[in-house]
N, CA, C and O atoms as a DFTB+ gen file, in Angstrom:
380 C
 N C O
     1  1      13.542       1.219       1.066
     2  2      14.625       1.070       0.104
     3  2      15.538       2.295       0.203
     4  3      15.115       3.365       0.642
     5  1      16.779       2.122      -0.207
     6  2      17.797       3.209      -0.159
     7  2      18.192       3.775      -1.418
     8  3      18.104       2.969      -2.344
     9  1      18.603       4.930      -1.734
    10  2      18.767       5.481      -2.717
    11  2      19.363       7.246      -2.780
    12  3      20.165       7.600      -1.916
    13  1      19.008       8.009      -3.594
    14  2      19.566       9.117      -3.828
    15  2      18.832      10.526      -3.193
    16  3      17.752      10.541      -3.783
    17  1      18.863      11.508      -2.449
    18  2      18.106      12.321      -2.256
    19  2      17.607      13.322      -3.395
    20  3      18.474      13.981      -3.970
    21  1      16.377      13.469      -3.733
    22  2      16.237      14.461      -5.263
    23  2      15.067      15.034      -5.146
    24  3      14.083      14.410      -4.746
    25  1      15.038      16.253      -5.471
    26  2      14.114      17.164      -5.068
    27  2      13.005      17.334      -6.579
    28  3      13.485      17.123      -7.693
    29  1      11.309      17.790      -6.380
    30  2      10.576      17.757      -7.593
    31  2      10.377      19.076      -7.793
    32  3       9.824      19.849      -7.010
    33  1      10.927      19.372      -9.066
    34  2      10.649      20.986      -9.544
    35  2       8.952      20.908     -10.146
    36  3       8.432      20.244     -11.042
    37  1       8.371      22.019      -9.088
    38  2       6.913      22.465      -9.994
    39  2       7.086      23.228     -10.668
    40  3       8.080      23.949     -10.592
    41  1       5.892      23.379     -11.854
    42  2       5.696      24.119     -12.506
    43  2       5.128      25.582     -11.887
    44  3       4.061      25.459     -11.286
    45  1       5.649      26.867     -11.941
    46  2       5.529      28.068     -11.296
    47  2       5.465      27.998      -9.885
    48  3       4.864      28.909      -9.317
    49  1       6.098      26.861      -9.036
    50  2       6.011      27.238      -7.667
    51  2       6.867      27.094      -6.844
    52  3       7.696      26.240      -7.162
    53  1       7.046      27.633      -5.786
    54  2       8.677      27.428      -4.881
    55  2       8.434      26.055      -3.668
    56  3       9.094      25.874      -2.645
    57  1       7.291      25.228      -4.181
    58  2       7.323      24.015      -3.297
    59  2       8.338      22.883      -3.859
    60  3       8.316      22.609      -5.058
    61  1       9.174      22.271      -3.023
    62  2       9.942      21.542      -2.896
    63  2       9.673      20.231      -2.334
    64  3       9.584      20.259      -1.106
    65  1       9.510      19.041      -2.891
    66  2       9.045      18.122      -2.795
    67  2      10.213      17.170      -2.362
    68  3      11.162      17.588      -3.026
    69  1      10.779      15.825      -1.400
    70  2      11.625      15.448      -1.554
    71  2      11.685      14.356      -1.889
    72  3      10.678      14.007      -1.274
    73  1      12.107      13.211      -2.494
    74  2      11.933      11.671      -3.193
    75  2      13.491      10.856      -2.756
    76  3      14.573      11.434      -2.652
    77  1      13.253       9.461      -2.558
    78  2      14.158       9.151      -2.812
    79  2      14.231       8.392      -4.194
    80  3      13.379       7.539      -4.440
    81  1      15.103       8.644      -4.987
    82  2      15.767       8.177      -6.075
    83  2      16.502       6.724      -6.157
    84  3      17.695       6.451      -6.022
    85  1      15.254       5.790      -6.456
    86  2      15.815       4.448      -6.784
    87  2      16.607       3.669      -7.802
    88  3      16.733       4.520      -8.683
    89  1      17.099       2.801      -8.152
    90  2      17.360       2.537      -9.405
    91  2      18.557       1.250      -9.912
    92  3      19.218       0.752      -9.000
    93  1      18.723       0.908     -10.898
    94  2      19.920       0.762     -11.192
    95  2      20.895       1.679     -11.685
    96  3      20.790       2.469     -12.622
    97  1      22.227       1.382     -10.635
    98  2      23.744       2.399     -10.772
    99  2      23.063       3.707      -9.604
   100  3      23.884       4.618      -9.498
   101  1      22.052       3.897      -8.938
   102  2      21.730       4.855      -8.016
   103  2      22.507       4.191      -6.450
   104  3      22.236       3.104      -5.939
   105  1      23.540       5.246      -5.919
   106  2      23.810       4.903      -4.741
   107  2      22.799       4.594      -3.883
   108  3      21.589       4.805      -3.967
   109  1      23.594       3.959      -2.878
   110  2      22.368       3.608      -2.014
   111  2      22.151       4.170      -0.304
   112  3      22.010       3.387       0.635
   113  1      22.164       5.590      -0.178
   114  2      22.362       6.666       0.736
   115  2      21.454       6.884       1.921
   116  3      21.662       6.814       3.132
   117  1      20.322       7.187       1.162
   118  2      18.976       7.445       1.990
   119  2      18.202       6.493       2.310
   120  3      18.015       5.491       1.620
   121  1      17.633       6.755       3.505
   122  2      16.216       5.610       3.789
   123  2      14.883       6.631       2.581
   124  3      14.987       7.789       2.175
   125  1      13.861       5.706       2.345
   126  2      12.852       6.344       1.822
   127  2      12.152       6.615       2.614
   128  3      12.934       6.951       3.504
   129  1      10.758       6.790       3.173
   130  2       9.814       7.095       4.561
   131  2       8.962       8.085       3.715
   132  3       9.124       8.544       2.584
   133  1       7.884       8.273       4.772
   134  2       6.553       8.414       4.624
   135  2       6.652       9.851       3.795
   136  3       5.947       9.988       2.795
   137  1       7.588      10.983       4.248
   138  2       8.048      12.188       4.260
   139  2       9.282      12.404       2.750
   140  3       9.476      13.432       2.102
   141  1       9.730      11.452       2.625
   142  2      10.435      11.055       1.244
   143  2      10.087       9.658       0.607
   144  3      10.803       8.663       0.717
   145  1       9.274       9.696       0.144
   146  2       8.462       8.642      -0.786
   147  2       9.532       7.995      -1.961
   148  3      10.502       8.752      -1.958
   149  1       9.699       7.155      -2.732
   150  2      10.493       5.967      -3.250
   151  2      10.240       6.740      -4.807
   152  3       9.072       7.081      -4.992
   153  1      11.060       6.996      -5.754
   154  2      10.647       6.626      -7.208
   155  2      11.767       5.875      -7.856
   156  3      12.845       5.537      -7.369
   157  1      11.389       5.725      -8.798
   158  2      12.318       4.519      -9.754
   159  2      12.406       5.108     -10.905
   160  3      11.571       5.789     -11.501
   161  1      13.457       4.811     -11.184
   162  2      14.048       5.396     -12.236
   163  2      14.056       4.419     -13.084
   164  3      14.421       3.306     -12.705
   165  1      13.654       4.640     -14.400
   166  2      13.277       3.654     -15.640
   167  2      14.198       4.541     -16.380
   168  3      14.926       5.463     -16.014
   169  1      13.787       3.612     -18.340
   170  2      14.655       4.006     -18.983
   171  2      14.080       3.114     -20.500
   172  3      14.126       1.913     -20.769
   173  1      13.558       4.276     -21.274
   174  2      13.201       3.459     -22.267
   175  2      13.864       4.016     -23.776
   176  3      14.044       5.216     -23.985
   177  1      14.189       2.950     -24.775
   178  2      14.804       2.995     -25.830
   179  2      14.048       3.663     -26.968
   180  3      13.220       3.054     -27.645
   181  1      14.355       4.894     -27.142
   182  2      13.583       5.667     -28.562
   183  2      14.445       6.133     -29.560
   184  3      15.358       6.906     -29.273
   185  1      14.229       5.702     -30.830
   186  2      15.296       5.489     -31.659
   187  2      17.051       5.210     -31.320
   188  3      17.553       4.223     -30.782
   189  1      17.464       5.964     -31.639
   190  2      19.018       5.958     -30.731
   191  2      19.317       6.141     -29.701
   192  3      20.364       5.694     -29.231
   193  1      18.343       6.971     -28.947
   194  2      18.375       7.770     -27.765
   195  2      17.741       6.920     -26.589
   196  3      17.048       5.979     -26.975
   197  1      17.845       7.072     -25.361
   198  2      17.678       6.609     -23.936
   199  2      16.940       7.650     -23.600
   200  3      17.519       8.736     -23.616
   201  1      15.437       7.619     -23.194
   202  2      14.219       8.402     -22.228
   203  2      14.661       7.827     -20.784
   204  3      14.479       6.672     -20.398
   205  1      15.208       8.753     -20.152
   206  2      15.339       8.377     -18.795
   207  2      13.880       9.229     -17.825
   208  3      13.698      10.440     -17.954
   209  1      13.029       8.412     -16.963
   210  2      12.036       8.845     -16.215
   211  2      12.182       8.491     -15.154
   212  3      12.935       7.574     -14.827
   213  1      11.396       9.240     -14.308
   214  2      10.886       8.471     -12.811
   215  2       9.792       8.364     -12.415
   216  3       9.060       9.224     -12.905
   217  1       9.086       7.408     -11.439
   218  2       7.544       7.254     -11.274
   219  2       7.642       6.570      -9.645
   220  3       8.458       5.714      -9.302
   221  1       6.725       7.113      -8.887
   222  2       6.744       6.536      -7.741
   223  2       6.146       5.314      -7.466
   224  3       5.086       4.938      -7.966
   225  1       7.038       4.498      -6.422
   226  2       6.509       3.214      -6.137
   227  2       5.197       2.813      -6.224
   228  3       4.693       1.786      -6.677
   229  1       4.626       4.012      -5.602
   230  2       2.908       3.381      -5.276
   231  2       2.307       3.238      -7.037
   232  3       1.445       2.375      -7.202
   233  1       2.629       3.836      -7.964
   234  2       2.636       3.855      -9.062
   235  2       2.535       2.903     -10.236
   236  3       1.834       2.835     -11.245
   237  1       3.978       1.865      -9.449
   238  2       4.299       0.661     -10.115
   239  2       3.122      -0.191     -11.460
   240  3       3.354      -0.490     -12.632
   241  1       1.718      -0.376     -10.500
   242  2       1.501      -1.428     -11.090
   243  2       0.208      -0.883     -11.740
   244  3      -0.599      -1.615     -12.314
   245  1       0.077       0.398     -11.616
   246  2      -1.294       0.937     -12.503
   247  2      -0.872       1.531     -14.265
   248  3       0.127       2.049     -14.765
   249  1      -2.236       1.115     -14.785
   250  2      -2.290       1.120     -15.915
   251  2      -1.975       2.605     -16.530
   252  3      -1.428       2.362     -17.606
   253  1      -2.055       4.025     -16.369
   254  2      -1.729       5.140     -17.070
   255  2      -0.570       5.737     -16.470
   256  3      -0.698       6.514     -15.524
   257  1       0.330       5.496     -16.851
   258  2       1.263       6.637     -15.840
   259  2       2.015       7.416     -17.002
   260  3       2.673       6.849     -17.874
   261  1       1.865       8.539     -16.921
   262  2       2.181       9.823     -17.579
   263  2       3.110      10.895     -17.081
   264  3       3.570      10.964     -15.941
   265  1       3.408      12.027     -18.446
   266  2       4.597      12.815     -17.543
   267  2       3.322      13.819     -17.250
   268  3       2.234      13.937     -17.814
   269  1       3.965      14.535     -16.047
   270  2       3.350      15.530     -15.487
   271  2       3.842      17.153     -15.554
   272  3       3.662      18.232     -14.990
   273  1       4.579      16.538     -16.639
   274  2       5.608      18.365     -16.682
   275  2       6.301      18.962     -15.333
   276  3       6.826      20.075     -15.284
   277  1       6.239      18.260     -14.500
   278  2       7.281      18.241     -13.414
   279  2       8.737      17.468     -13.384
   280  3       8.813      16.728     -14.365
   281  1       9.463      17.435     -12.873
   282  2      10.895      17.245     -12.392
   283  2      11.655      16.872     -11.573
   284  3      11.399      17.344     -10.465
   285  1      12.728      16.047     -11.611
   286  2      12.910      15.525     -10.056
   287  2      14.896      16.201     -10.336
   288  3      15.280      15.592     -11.334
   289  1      15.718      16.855      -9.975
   290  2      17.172      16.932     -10.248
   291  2      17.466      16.650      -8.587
   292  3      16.697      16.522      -7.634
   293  1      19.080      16.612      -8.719
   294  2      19.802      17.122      -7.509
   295  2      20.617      17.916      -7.424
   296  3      20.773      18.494      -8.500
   297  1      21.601      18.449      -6.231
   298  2      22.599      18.787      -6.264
   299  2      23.917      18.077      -5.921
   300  3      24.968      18.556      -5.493
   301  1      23.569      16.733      -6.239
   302  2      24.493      15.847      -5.589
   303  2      25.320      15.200      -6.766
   304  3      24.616      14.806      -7.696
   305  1      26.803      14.997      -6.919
   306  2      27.349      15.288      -8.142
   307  2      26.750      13.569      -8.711
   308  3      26.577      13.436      -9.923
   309  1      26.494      12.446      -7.853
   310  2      26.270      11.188      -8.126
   311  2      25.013      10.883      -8.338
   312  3      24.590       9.755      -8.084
   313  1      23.946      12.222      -9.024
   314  2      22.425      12.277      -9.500
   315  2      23.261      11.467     -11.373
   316  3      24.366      11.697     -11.863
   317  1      22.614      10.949     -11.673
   318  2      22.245       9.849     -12.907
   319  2      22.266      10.560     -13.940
   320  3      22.802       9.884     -14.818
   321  1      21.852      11.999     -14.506
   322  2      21.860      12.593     -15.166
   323  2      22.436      13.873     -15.467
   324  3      22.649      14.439     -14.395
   325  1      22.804      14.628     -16.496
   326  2      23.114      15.954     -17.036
   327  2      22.016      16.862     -16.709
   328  3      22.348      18.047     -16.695
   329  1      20.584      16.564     -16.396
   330  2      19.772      17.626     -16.682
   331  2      18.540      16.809     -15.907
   332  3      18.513      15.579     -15.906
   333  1      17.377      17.739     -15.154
   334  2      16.332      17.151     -14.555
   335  2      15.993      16.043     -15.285
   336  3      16.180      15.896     -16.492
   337  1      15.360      15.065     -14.328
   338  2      14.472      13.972     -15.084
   339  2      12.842      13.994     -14.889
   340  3      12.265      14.162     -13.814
   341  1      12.358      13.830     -15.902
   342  2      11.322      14.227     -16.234
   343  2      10.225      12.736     -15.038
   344  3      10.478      11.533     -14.972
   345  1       9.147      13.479     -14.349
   346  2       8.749      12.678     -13.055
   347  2       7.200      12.684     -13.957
   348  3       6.700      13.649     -14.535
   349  1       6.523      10.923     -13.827
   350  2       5.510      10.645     -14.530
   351  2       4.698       9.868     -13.231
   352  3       5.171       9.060     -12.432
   353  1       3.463      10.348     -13.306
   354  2       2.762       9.635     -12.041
   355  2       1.455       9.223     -12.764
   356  3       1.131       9.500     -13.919
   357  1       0.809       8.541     -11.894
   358  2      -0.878       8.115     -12.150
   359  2      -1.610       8.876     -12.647
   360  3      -1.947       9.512     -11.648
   361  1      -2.232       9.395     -13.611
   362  2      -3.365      10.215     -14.266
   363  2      -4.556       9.833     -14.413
   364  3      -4.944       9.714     -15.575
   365  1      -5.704       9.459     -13.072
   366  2      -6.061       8.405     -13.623
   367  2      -7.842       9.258     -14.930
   368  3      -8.614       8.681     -15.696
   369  1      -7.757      10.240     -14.654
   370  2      -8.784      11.354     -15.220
   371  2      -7.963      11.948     -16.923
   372  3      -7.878      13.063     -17.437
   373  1      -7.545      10.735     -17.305
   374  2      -6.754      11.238     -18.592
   375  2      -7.877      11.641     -19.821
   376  3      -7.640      12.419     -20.745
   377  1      -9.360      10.796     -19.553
   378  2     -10.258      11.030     -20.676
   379  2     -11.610      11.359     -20.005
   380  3     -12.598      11.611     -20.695
């Protein structure tokens, strides 16, 4: 699938992760591949406000997916948001 190039901010570390950024209203730029993996960009309604997230494909169809206090932004002026988006993956050791 094609989409946006966007990089995952860790928590305390200078590794740079790269994703492609799926979605609706996401250009459609990049190939995804083994080396830039697919996420999707969701979007859920809390009170007035719009939670915008992302979660990777392989992700899709399992039951816990959580935020991870990590981050996905760009530097590309046609990234979806004002400010990182908060990146939620599989947890599956939540209890």
């Amino acid at each position: 699938m094609k989409g946006l190039l966007v990089f995952e901010l860790h928590r305390g570390s200078q590794k740079k992760q790269e994703y492609i950024l799926t979605g609706e209203f996401i250009p459609q730029i990049f190939e995804s591949s083994t080396d830039t993996p697919e996420l999707i960009l969701a979007k859920k309604k809390i009170g007035s406000q719009t939670y915008r997230y992302c979660y990777p494909i392989a992700d899709k169809n399992k039951a816990y997916i959580c935020a991870t206090g990590n981050f996905v932004t760009s530097s590309d002026s046609r990234f979806p948001n004002e400010y990182p988006i908060p990146l939620h993956r599989n947890q599956p050791n939540l209890f």
